[in-house]
C-alpha positions in Angstrom: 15.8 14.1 -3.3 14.2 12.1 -0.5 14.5 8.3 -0.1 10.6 7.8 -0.7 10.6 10.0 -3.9 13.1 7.4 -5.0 11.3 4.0 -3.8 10.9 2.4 -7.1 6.9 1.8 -7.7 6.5 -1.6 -9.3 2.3 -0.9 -9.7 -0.3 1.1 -9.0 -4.3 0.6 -8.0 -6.8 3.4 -8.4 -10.0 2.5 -6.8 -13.1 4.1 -5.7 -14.5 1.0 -3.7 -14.9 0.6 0.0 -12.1 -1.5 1.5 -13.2 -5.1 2.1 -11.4 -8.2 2.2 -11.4 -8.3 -1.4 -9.7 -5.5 -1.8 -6.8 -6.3 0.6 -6.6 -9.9 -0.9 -6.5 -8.2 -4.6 -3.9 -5.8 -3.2 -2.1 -8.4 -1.4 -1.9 -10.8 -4.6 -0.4 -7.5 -6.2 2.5 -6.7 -3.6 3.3 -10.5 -4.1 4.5 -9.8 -7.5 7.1 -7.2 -6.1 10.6 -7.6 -5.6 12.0 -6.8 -2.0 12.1 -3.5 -1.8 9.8 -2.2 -4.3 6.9 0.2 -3.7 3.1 0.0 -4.9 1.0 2.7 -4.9 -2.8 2.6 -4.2 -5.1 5.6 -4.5 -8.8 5.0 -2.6 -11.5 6.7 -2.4 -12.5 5.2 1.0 -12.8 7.8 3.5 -11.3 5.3 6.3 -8.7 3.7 4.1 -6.2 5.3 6.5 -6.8 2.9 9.4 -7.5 0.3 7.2 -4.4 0.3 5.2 -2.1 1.3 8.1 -3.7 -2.4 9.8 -3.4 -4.2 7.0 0.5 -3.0 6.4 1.4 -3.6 9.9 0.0 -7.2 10.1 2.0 -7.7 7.1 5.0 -6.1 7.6 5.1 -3.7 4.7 6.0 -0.6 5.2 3.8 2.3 4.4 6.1 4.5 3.3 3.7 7.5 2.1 0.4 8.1 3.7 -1.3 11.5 2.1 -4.7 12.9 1.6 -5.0 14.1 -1.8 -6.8 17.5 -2.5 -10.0 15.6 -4.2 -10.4 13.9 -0.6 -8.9 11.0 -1.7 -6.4 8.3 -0.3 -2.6 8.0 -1.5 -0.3 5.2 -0.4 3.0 4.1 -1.5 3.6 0.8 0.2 7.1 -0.8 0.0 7.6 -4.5 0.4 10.2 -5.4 3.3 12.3 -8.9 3.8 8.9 -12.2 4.2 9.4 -12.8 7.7 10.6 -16.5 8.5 8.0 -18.7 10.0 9.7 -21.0 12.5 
């Protein structure tokens, strides 16, 4: 079994909308509620959700630890919450 088949999803989001900055902050309020380690997983419908989730999880420092189109043209992403970086 591979390490990312056995990331342990805390949520998931299913959503159809464009990606905006209400949906990051909604996701973002959702990964807050993960433990260190866990994974969320977020199915869009967006067809540039790619770049915008890879953005978003690098200026964050989650890691995106599945990125897959899904036959119905969709999005997949399990992201997994790392260590919150200090702030000095």
């Amino acid at each position: 079994m591979s390490q990312i088949s056995e990331l342990p999803i805390g949520e998931s989001f299913d959503s159809n909308l464009e990606i905006c900055y209400e949906v990051l902050l909604y996701l973002s309020s959702r990964m807050a509620r993960l433990r260190t380690g866990e994974a969320f997983e977020y199915l869009s419908g967006d067809p540039s959700a790619e770049a915008k989730i890879r953005d978003w999880c690098d200026a964050r420092a989650f890691t995106l630890a599945v990125c897959e189109r899904l036959p119905d043209g969709r999005w997949r992403f399990v992201i997994q919450k790392g260590e919150t970086p200090c702030l000095t």
